[in-house]
LOKEVO-917235 format. One record per residue (C-alpha): residue number from 0; x, y, z. Coordinates in pm, whole numbers. Layout:
residues N
site k: NUM px: X py: Y pz: Z;
...
//
This chain:
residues 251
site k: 0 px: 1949 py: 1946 pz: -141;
site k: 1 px: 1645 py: 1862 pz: -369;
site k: 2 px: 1847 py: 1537 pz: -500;
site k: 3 px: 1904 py: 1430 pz: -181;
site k: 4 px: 1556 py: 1468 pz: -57;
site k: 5 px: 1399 py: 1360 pz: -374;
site k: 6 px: 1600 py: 1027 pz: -220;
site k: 7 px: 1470 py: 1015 pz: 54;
site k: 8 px: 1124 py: 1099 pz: -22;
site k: 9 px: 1153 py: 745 pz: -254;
site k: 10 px: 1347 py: 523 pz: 19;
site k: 11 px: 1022 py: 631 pz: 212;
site k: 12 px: 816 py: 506 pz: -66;
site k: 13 px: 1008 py: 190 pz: -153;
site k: 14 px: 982 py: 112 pz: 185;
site k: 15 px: 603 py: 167 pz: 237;
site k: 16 px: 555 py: -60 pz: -32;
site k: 17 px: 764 py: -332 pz: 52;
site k: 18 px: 599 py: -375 pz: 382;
site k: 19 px: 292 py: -602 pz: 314;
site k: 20 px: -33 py: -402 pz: 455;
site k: 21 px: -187 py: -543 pz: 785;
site k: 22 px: -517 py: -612 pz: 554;
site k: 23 px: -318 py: -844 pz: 341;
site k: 24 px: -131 py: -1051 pz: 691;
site k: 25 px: -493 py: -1115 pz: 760;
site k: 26 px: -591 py: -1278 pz: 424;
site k: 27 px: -582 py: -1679 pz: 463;
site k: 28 px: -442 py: -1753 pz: 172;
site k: 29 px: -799 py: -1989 pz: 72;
site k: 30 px: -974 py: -1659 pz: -16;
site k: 31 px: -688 py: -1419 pz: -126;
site k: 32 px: -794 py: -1287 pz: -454;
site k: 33 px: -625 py: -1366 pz: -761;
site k: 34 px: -774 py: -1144 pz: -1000;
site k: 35 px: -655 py: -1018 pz: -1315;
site k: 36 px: -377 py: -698 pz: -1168;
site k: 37 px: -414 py: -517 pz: -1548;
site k: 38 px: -40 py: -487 pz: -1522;
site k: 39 px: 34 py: -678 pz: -1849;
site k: 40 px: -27 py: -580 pz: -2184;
site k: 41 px: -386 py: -712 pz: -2351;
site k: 42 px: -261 py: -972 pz: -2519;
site k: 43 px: -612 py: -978 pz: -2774;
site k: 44 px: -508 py: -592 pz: -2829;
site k: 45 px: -202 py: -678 pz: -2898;
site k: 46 px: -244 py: -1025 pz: -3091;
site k: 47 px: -16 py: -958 pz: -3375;
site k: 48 px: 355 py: -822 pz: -3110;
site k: 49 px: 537 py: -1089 pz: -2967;
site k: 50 px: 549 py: -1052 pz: -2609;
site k: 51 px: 781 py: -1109 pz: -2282;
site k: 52 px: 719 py: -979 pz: -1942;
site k: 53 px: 842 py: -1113 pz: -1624;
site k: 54 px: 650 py: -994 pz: -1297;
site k: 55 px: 721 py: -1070 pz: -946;
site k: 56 px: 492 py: -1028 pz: -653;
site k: 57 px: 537 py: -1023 pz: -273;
site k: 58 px: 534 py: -1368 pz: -162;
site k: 59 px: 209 py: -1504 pz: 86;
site k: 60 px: 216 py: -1446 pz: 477;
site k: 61 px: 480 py: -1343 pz: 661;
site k: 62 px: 739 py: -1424 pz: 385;
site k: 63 px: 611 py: -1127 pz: 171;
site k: 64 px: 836 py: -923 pz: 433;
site k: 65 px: 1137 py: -1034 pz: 298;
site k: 66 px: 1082 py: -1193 pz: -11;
site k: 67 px: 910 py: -1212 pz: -412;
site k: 68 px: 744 py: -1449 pz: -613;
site k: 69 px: 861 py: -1413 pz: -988;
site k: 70 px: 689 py: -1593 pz: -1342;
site k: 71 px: 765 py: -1525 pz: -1660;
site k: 72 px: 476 py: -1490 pz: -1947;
site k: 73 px: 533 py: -1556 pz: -2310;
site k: 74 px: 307 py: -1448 pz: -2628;
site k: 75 px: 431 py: -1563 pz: -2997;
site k: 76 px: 316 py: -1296 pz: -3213;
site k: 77 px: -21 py: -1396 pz: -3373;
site k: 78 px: -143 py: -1544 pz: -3025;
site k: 79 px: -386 py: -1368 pz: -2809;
site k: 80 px: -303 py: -1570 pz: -2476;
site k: 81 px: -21 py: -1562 pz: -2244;
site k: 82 px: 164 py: -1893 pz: -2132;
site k: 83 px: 288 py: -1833 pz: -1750;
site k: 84 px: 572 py: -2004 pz: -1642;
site k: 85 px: 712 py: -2027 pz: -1280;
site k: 86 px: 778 py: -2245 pz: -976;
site k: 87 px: 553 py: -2371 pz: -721;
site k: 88 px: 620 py: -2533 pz: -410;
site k: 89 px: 279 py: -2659 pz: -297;
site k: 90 px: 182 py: -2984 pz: -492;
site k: 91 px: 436 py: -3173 pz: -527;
site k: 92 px: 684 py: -3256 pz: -816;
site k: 93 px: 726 py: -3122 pz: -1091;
site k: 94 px: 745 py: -2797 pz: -957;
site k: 95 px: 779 py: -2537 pz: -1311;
site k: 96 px: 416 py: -2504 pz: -1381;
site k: 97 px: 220 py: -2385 pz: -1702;
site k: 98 px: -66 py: -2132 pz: -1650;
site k: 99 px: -92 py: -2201 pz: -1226;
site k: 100 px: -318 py: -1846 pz: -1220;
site k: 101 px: -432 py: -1623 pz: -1413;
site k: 102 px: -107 py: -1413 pz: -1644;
site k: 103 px: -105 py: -1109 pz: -1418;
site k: 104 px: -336 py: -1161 pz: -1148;
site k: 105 px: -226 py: -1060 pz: -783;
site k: 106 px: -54 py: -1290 pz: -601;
site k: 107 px: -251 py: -1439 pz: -313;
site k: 108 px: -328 py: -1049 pz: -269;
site k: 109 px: -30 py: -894 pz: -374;
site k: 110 px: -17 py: -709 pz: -711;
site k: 111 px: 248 py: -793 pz: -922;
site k: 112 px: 501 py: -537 pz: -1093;
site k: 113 px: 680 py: -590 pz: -1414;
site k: 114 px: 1048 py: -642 pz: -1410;
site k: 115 px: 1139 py: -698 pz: -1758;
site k: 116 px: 958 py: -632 pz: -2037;
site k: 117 px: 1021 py: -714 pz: -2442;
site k: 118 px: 798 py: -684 pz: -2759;
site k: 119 px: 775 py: -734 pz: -3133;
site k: 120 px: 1103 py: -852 pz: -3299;
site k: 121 px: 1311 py: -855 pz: -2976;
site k: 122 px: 1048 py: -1090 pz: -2784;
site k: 123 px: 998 py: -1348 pz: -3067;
site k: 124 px: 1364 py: -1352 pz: -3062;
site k: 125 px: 1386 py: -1450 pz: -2739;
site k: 126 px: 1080 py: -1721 pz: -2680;
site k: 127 px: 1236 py: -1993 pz: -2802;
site k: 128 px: 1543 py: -1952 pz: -2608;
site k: 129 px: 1342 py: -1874 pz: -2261;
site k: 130 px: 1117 py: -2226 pz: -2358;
site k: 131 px: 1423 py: -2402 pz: -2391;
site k: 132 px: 1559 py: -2279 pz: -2089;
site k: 133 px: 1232 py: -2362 pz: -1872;
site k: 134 px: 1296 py: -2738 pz: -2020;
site k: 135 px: 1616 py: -2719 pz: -1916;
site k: 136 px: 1592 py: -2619 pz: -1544;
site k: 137 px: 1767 py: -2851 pz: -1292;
site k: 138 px: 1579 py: -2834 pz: -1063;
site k: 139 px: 1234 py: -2924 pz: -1157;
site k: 140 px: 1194 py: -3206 pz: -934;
site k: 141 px: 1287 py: -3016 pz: -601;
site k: 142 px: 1168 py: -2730 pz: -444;
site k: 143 px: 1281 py: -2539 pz: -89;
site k: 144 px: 1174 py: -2235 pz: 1;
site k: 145 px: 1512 py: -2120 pz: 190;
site k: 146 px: 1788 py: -2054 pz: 44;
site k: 147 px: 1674 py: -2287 pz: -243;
site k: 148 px: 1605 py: -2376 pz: -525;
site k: 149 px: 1251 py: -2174 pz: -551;
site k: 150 px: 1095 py: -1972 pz: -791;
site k: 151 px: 1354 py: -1719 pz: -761;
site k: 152 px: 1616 py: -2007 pz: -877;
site k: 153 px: 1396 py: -2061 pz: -1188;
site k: 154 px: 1401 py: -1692 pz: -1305;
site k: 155 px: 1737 py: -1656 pz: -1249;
site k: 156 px: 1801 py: -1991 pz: -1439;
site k: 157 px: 1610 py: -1837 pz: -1722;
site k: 158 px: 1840 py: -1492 pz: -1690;
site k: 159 px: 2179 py: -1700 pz: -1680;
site k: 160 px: 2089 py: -1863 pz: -2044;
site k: 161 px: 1918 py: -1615 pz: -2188;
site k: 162 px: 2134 py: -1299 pz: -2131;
site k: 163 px: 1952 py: -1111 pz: -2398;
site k: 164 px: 1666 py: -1117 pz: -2158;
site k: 165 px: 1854 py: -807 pz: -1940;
site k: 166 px: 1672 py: -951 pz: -1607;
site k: 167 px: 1778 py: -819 pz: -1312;
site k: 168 px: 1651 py: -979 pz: -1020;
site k: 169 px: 1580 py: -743 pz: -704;
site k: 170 px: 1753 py: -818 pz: -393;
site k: 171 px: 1457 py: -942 pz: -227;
site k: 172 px: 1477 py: -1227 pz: -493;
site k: 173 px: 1546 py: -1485 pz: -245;
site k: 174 px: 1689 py: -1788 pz: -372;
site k: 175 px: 1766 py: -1615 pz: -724;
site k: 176 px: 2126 py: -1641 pz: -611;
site k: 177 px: 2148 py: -2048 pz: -499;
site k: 178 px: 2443 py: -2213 pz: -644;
site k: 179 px: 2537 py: -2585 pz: -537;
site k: 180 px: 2815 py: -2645 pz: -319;
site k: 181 px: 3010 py: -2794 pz: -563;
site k: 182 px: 2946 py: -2534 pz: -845;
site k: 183 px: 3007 py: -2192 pz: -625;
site k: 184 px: 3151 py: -1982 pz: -931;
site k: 185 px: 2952 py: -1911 pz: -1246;
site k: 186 px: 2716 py: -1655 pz: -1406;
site k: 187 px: 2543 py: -1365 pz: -1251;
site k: 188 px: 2144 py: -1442 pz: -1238;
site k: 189 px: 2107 py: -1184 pz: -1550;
site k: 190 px: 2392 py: -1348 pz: -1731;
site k: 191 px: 2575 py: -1023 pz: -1711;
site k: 192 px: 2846 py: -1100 pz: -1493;
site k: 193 px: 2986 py: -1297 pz: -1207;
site k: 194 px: 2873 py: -1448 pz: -965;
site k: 195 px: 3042 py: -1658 pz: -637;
site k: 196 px: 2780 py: -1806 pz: -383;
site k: 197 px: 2726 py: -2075 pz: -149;
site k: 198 px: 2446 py: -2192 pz: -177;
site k: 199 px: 2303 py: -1896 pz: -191;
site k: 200 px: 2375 py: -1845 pz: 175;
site k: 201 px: 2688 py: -1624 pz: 130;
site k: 202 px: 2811 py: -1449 pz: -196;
site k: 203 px: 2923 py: -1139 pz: -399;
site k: 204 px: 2771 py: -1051 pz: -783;
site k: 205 px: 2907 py: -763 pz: -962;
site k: 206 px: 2774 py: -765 pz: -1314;
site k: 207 px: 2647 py: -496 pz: -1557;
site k: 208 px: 2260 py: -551 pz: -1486;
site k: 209 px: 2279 py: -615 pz: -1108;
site k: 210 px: 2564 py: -408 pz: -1043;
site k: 211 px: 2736 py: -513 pz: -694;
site k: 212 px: 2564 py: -719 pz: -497;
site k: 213 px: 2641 py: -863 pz: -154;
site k: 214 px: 2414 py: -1124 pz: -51;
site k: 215 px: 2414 py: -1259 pz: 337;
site k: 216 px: 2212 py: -1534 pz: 430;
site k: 217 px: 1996 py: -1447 pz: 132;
site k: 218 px: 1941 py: -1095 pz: 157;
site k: 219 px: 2083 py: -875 pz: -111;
site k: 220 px: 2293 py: -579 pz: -63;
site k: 221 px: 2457 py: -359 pz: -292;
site k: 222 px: 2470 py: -66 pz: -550;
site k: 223 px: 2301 py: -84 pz: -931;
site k: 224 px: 2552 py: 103 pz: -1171;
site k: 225 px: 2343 py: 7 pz: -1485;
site k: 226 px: 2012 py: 217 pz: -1359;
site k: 227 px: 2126 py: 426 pz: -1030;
site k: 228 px: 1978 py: 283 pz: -740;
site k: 229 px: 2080 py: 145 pz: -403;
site k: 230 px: 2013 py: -226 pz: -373;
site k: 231 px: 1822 py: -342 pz: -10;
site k: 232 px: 1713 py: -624 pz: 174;
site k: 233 px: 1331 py: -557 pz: 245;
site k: 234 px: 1264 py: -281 pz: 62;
site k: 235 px: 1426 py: -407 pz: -303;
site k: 236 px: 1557 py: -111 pz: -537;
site k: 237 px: 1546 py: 225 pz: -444;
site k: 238 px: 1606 py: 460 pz: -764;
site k: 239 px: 1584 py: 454 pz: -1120;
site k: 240 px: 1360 py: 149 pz: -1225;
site k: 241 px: 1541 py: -87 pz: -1487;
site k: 242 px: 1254 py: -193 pz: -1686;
site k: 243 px: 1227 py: 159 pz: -1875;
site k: 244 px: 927 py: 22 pz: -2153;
site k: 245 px: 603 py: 187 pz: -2144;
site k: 246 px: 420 py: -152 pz: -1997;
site k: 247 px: 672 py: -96 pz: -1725;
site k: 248 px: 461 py: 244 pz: -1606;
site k: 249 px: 178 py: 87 pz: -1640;
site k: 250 px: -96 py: 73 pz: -1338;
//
């Protein structure tokens, strides 16, 4: 009986969050803030550890109901700055930009979380592999918001060639599972698995990170195996978190 209201009590939770506050439907998106969130790591305190964390935020406006905005920050060891990475629609092409905002400041509002994190040994490991990646996105000329490709295509790019990474994408990721027509059947977005979509419009993933996955007309739907939790459209994971490092349970 405790379990099962212990579950509830967080499918409450998960949901409260998800939902973006009626304060933050009133920003205009001109004088959101954009300040520093405090959610990474210092990366002056922490000059001499490689770093990689990947954080996602609700998106702006009335998107932020069903959707996230992911980038990826990289810190060689002996550096005391981040390098953000992600995808931007607004602006024109190229759409992967380098240091858009500041590395973990809120999102037009909306205060990132970390999804992945890696340091020392393990993260200088795996920059050069995520840098290569970023160069080799297809996309980085086009940009569409539904089903894709988007920002969530980019990160999920990044997970399919570097598996090492362990990204798992929440469901709300939308666009993390866009495939072209002609290429339907490939790797899961973590690299962990399978994945058959079209377009990102219709599709099944069952892979170790993500679990199963059923995605309709974008939204995700499914069960995580890896790190118990059910997988929604909306609310995102509700359960055991996957990113299990210290900087993960951070404020």
């Amino acid at each position: 009986m405790n379990r099962i209201l212990q579950t509830l009590l967080q499918c409450c939770l998960s949901l409260a969050l998800a939902v973006p506050s009626v304060a933050l439907a009133q920003l205009d998106w001109r004088t959101a803030p954009r300040h520093a969130s405090g959610v990474a790591l210092d990366p002056v305190k922490f000059r001499d550890t490689a770093i990689v964390t990947v954080l996602a935020a609700r998106t702006f406006g009335w998107r932020g109901h069903f959707a996230v905005h992911p980038w990826v920050l990289l810190k060689p060891k002996g550096q005391d700055q981040y390098t953000r990475h992600e995808v931007v629609g607004w602006g024109g092409a190229p759409v992967v930009r380098e240091n858009y905002a500041l590395p973990d400041g809120l999102w037009f509002g909306a205060k990132p979380t970390v999804l992945v994190h890696h340091q020392g040994a393990e993260a200088e490991a795996l920059i050069p592999k995520i840098q290569q990646a970023i160069q080799s996105y297809p996309y980085a000329d086009r940009y569409r918001s539904y089903p894709g490709p988007n920002s969530n295509t980019f990160l999920a790019h990044i997970g399919r060639e570097v598996p090492e990474l362990a990204l798992d994408l929440p469901p709300t990721a939308v666009g993390k599972d866009y495939r072209k027509i002609l290429d339907p059947i490939g790797l899961a977005p973590s690299g962990s698995g399978l994945q058959v979509s079209l377009l990102g419009l219709l599709g099944l993933t069952i892979a170790a990170e993500e679990g199963f996955e059923l995605n309709i007309l974008g939204l995700g739907l499914g069960l995580d195996f890896n790190q118990l939790a059910i997988r929604l459209p909306l609310i995102g994971r509700v359960g055991a978190g996957n990113c299990l490092t210290p900087a993960c349970a951070m404020p």
